[in-house]
C-alpha positions as semicolon CSV with decimal commas, in nm:
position;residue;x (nm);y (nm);z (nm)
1;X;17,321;13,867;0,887
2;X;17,112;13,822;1,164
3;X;16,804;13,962;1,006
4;X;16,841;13,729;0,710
5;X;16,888;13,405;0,944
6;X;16,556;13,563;1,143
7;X;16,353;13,582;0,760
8;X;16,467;13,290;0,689
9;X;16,368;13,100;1,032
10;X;15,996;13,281;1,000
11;X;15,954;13,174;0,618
12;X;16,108;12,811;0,707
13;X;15,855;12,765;0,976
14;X;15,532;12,887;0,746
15;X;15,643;12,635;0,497
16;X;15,745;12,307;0,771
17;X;15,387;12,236;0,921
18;X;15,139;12,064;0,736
19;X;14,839;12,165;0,761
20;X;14,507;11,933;0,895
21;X;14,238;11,858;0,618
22;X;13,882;11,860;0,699
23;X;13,784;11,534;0,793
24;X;14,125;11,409;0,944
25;X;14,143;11,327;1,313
26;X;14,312;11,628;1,496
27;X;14,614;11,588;1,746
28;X;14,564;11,517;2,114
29;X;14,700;11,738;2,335
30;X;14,713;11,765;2,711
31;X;14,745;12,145;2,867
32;X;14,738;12,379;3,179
33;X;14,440;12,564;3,178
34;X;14,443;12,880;3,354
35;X;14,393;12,741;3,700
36;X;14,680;12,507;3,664
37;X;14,451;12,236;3,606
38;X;14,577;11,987;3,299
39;X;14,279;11,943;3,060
40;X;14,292;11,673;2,784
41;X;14,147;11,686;2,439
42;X;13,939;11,314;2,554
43;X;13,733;11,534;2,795
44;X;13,610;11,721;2,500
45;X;13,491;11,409;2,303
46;X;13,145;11,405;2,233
47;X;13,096;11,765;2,216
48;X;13,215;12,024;1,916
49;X;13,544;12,185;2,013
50;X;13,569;12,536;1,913
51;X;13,973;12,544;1,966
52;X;14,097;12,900;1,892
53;X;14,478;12,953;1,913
54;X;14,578;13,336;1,933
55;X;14,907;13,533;1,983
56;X;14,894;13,694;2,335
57;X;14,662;13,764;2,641
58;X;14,583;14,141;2,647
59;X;14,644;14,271;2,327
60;X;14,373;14,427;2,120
61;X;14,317;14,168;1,893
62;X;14,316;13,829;2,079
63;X;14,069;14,068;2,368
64;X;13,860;14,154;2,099
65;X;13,850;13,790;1,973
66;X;13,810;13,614;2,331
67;X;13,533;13,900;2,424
68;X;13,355;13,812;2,097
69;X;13,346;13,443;2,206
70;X;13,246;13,555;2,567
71;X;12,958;13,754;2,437
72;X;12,823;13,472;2,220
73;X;12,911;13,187;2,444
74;X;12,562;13,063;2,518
75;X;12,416;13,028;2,175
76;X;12,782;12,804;2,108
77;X;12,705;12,596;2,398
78;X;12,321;12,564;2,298
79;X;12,446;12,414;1,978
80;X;12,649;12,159;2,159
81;X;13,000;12,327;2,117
82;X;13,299;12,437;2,385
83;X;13,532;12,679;2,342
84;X;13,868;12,674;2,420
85;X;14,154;12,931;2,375
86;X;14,515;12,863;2,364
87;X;14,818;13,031;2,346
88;X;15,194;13,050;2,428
89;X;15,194;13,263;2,767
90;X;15,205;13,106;3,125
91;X;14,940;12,986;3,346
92;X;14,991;13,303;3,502
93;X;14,910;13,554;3,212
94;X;14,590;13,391;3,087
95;X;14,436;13,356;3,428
96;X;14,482;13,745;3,443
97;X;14,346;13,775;3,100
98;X;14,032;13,518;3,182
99;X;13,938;13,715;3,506
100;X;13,994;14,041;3,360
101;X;13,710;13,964;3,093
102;X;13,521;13,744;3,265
103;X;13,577;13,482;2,995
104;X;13,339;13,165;3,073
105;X;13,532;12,939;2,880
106;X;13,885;12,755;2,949
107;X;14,228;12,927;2,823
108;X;14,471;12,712;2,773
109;X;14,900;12,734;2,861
110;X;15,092;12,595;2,536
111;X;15,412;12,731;2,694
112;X;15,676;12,555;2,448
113;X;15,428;12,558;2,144
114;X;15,388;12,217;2,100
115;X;15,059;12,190;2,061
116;X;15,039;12,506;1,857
117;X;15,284;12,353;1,625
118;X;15,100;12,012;1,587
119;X;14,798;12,205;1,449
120;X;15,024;12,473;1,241
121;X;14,956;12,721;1,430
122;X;15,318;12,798;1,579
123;X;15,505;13,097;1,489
124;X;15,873;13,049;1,566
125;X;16,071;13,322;1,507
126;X;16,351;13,163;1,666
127;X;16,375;13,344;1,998
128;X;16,023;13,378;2,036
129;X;15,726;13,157;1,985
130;X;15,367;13,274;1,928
131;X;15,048;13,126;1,836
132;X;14,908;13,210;1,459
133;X;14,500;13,346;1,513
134;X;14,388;13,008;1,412
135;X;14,061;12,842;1,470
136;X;13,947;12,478;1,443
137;X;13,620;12,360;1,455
138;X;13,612;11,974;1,569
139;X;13,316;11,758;1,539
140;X;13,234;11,549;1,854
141;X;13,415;11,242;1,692
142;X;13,747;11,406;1,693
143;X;13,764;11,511;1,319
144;X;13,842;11,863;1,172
145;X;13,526;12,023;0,992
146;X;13,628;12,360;0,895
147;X;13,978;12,518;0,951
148;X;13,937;12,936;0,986
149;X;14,251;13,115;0,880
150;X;14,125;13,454;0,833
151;X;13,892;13,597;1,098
152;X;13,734;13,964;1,200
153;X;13,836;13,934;1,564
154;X;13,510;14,095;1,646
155;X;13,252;13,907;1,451
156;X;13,392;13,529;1,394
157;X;13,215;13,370;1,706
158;X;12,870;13,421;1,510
159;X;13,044;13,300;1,186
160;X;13,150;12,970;1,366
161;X;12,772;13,001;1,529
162;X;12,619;12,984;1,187
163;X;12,835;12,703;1,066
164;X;12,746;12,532;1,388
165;X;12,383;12,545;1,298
166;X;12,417;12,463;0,940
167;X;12,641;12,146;1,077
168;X;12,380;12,051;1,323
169;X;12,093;12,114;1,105
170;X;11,843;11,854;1,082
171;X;11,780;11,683;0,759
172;X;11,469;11,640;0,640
């Protein structure tokens, strides 16, 4: 019985968010980063917002995707983008998991999944709540532009890089 009640919880909570359309303003959202500091979507205004949501600090996949944003941080930042990472573990865990990789970028603490929910990016399997490996890329306006569902952990932070430049491309 409780198996079914946990499938059912996990399918109910795919099919409850909706999900943000390109071109829709995206939620605000106010968060720890990992030096306790609370960082506000306004501050990014202005600026692209590369806001990545992944599962937990120190596995395999979310290193491999925060190392791949690490290692192509500067060519985001030349085209006028921040990155930000958040997920559902404490202050505590992705200060750990930001000094252990040297990652040059803020990590943000969604502890209750708020945030992650807002965007559709909560799992909530009931007695545990985990970011989906989500990425939204945010124009400096505050809109959604493109909404990444499907990544290769290792490779996505040039395939955000290359929409960047096509974005930011000058028309002639």
């Amino acid at each position: 019985m409780k198996i079914v009640l946990l499938v059912l919880s996990l399918m109910l909570s795919v099919l409850v968010h909706a999900e943000l359309l390109p071109g829709s303003v995206v939620p605000a959202f106010s968060l720890a980063d990992q030096t306790g500091k609370t960082r506000a979507s306004d501050e990014f205004r202005g600026k692209w917002l590369v806001l990545y949501f992944y599962p937990k600090a120190g596995t395999p996949g979310c290193t491999e995707e925060a190392c791949s944003f690490r290692d192509d941080i500067v060519v985001l930042r030349a085209l006028g983008a921040e990155v930000l990472g958040v997920s559902t573990d404490s202050v505590e865990a992705i200060r750990s998991f930001g000094k252990q990789h040297e990652l040059p970028f803020t990590l943000l603490a969604d502890t209750d999944g708020k945030v992650a929910e807002q965007y559709g990016a909560l799992m909530n399997l009931g007695v545990a709540k985990f970011a989906k490996r989500y990425t939204y890329l945010i124009d400096p306006a505050g809109r959604l532009v493109k909404f990444y569902k499907d990544v290769d952990t290792k490779t996505y932070a040039k395939t955000i890089a290359a929409d960047l430049r096509s974005l930011t491309a000058r028309k002639d």
